[in-house]
C-alpha positions in Angstrom: 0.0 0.0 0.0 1.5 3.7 -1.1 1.7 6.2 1.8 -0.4 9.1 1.2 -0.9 12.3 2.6 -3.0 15.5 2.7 -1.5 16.5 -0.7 -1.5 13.1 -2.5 1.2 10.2 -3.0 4.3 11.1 -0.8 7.4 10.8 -3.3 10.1 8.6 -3.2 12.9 10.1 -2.3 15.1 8.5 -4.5 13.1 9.4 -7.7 14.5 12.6 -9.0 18.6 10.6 -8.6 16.4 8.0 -10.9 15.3 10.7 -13.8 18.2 12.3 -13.5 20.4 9.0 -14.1 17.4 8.1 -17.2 18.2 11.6 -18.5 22.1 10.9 -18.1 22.0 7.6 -19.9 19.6 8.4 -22.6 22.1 10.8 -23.6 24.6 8.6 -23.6 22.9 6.6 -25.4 21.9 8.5 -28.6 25.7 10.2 -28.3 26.5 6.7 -28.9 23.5 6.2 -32.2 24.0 9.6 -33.3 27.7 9.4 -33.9 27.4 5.3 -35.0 24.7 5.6 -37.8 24.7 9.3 -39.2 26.6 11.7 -41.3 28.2 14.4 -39.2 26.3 17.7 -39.1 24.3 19.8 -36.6 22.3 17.5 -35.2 25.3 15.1 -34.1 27.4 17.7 -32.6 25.0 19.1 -30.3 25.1 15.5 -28.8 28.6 15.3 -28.8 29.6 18.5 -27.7 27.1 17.8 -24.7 28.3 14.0 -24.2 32.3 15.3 -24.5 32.2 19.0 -23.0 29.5 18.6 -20.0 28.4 14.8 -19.1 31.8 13.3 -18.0 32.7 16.4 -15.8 29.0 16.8 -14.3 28.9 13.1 -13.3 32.5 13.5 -12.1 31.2 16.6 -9.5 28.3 14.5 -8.6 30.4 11.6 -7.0 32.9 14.6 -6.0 30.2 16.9 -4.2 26.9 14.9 -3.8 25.9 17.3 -1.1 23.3 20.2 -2.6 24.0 23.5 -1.6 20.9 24.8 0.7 19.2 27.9 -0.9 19.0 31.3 0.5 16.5 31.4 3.1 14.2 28.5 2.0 14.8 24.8 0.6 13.7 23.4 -2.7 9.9 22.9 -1.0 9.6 26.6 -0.3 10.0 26.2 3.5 11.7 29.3 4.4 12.5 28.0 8.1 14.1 24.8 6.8 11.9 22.7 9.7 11.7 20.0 6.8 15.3 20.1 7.3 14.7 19.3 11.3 12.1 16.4 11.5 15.2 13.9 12.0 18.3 13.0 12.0 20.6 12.5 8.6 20.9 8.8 7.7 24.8 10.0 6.5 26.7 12.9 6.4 30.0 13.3 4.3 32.5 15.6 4.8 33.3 17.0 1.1 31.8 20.1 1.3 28.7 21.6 -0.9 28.8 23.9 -4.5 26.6 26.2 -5.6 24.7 25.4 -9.0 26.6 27.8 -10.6 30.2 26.7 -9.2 28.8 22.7 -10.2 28.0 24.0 -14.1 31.7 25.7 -14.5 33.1 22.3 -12.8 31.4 20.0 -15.4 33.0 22.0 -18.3 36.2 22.7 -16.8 36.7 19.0 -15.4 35.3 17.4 -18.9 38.3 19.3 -20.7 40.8 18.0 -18.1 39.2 14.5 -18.5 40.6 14.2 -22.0 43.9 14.1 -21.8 44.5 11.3 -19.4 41.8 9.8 -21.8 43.5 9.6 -24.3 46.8 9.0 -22.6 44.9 5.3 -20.9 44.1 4.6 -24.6 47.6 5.0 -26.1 48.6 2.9 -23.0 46.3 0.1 -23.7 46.8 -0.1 -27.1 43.3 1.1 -28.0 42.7 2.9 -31.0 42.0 6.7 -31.8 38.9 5.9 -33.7 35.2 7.4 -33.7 33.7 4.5 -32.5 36.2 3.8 -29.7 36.3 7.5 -28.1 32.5 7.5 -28.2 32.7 4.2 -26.1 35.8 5.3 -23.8 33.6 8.5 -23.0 30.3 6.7 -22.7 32.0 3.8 -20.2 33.7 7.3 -18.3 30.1 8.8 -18.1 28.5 6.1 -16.9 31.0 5.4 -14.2 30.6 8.6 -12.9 26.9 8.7 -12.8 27.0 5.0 -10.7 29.8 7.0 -8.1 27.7 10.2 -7.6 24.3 7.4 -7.5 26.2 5.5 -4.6 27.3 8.6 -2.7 24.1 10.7 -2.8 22.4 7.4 -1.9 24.3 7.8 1.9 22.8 10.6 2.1 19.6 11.6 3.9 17.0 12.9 1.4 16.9 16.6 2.1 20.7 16.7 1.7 21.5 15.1 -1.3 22.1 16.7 -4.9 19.4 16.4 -7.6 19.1 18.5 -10.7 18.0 21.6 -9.6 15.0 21.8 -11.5 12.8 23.7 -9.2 15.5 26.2 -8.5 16.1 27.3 -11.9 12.5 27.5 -12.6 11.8 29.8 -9.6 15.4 31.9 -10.7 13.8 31.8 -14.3 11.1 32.9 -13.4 11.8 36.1 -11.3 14.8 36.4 -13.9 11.5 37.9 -16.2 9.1 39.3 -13.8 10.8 42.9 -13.0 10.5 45.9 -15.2 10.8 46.1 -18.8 14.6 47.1 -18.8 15.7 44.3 -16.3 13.6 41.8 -18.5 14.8 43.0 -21.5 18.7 42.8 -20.4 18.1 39.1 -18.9 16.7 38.3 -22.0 19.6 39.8 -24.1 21.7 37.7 -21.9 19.8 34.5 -22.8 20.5 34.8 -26.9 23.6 36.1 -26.4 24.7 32.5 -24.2 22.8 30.6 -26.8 24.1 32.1 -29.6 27.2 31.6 -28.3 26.9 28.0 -27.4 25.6 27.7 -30.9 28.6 29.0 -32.7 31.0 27.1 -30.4 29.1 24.3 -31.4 29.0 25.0 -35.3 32.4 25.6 -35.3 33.2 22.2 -33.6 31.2 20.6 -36.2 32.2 21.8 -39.4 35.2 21.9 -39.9 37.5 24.5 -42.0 37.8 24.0 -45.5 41.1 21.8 -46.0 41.1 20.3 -42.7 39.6 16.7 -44.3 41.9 14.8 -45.9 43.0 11.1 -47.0 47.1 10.0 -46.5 47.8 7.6 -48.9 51.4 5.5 -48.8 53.2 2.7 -50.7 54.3 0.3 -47.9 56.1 -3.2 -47.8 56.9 -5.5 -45.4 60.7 -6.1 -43.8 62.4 -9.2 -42.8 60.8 -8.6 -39.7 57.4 -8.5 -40.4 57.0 -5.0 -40.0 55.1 -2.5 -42.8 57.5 0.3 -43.4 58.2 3.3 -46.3 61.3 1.8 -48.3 63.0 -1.6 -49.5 60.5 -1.6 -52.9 61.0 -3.7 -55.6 61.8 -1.8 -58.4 63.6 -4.1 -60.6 62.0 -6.8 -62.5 62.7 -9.9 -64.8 60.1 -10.7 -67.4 57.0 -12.4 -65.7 58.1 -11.4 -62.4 55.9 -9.8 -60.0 56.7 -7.5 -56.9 54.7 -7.7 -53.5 53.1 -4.3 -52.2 51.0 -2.9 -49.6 48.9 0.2 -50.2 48.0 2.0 -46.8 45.0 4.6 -46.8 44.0 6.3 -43.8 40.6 8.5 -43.5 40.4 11.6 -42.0 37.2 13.0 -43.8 34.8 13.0 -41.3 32.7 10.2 -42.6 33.1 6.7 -43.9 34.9 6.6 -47.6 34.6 4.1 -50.6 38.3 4.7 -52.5 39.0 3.3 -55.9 42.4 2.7 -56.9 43.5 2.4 -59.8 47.7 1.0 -60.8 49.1 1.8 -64.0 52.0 1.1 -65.4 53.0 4.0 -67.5 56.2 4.5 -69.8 57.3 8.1 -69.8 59.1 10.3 -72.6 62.5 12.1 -72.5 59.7 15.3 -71.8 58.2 13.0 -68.7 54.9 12.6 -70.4 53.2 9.0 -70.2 53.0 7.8 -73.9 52.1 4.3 -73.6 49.6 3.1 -70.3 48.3 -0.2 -69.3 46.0 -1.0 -65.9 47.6 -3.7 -63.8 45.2 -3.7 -61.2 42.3 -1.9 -59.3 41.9 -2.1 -55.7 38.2 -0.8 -54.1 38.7 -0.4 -50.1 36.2 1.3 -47.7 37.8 3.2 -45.1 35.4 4.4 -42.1 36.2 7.8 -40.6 39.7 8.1 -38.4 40.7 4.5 -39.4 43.4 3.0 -41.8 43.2 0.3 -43.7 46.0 -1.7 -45.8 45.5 -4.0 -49.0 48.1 -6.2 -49.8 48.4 -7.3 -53.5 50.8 -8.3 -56.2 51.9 -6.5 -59.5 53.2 -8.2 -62.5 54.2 -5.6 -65.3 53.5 -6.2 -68.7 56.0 -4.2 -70.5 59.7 -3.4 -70.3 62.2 -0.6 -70.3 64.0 1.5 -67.9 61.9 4.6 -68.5 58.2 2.7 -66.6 56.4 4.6 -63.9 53.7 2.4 -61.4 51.3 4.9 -60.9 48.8 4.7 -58.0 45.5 6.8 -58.8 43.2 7.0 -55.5 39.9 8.2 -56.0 36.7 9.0 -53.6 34.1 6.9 -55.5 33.9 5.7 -58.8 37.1 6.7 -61.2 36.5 8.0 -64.3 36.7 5.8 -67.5 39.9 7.8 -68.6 41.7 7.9 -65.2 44.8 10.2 -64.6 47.0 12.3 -62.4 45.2 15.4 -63.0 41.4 13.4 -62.2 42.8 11.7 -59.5 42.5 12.5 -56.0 45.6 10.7 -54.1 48.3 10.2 -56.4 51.4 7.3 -55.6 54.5 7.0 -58.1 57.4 4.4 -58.4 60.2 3.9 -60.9 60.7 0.3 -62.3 62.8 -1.0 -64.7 61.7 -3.9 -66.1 64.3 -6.2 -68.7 63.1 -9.2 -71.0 63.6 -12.6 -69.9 66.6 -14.3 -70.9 
């Protein structure tokens, strides 16, 4: 049977700490859809700048200072002699001391931005990589650590004394914020669109990035005697019929996931350096999703010989053209063979 009283169902007292963790982790959670399944834009960096720049630090305070700060004069129910406060005894009291809203909302920015480096830092450590998928995961798990801390800690506390989300505060503050006279409401108001504005910029600018900041690194790799992919050692003599063993590395840094084409020619070049005769050895079609690199071993065997022959690496972002070249091509890879008849 519910308790009830003169005003209806009492409460229970741990039901705001359980919206507020729903909010928390609903967030989390499309941060986590939003950056898995769509395009970047708008939309997706709202989430994320709210998921990187203010969830991790705002759990963080609540484990940190799960105490609320009591308001001026009255507590969250409007008693203005606190005797809620004095019907009995605290079930626990901590000793970290209490913030203000205002001091817990700079903390949750400020401690999100310091959160990043040692992030990143346990990820180079374990050998994670730096990719989309596993930063929105590392910053999810940190999130959601946090928010089970500041859960367990306000839990000690007796109701009246722990931290919720100050909901009723900020509507009382909002609200008196526009009931002066015309000039006060009028400058609170300016206030407001100038913060959003602001936070709307900031986030624009996080989001779309300058023009010439995406880009694809494309290299010609092959592997050492000791198993290792690195720059150098190519095979760039040939016998007739023999073939050489390469490894084309392409790593995305466009923002989104990438289809490349890739197309090899062998090309032999004039005294002038122009290609006059061109054949297609091979073409390579590798999708690359965003922040990740991705490496395609494959063999070449060219089909002409001379000492003036070019392997020419065309990478395009799609489909290539039916007549592809250096000037269509988006990524372009060059190396000199020399290639003698068989004996």
């Amino acid at each position: 049977m519910s308790s009830t009283n003169a005003t209806g169902p009492v409460p229970s007292p741990r039901a705001p700490m359980v919206v507020e963790a729903a909010v928390v982790l609903s967030l989390v959670a499309l941060f986590v859809v939003s950056v898995s399944l769509f395009e970047p834009g708008l939309p997706r960096g709202v989430v994320a700048v709210v998921a990187l720049l203010f969830l991790p630090g705002y759990t963080l305070t609540t484990a940190l200072f799960p105490e609320r700060t009591p308001s001026d004069g009255a507590d969250d129910d409007g008693d203005p002699d606190g005797d809620a406060r004095r019907r009995g005894p605290p079930v626990h009291r901590l000793t970290s001391p209490a913030i203000t809203d205002w001091e817990r909302f700079v903390l949750s920015f400020g401690l999100s931005v310091a959160l990043v480096p040692p992030m990143g830092l346990l990820m180079a450590a374990a050998g994670v990589p730096f990719t989309t998928l596993t930063v929105v995961f590392v910053v999810g798990g940190v999130i959601v650590v946090g928010l089970l801390f500041g859960v367990v800690r306000r839990a000690r506390l007796a109701t009246d004394e722990r931290y919720t989300l100050p909901s009723d505060r900020l509507a009382r503050r909002a609200q008196s914020a526009f009931a002066g006279d015309r000039v006060e409401v009028a400058v609170n108001l300016l206030l407001v669109v100038a913060a959003v504005s602001t936070l709307f910029a900031f986030t624009f600018a996080v989001v779309e990035p300058e023009v010439g900041s995406t880009y694809t690194q494309a290299s010609l790799l092959t592997e050492n005697e000791a198993g290792e992919l690195v720059a150098g050692g190519y095979q760039s003599t040939f016998s007739g019929g023999d073939s050489g063993e390469y490894v084309l590395s392409l790593e995305n840094h466009e923002g989104a996931r990438v289809e490349y084409s890739v197309v090899v020619e062998l090309q032999r070049l004039s005294e002038a350096g122009d290609p006059v005769e061109t054949s297609t050895l091979r073409r390579l079609d590798v999708a690359v999703a965003d922040g990740e690199t991705r490496t395609v071993r494959h063999t070449l065997r060219p089909d002409r010989y001379g000492d003036r022959l070019r392997l020419t690496y065309l990478v395009y972002r799609g489909t290539p053209p039916e007549d592809p070249g250096t000037d269509s091509a988006y990524r372009t890879l060059t190396l000199w063979v020399e290639v003698t008849p068989p004996e």
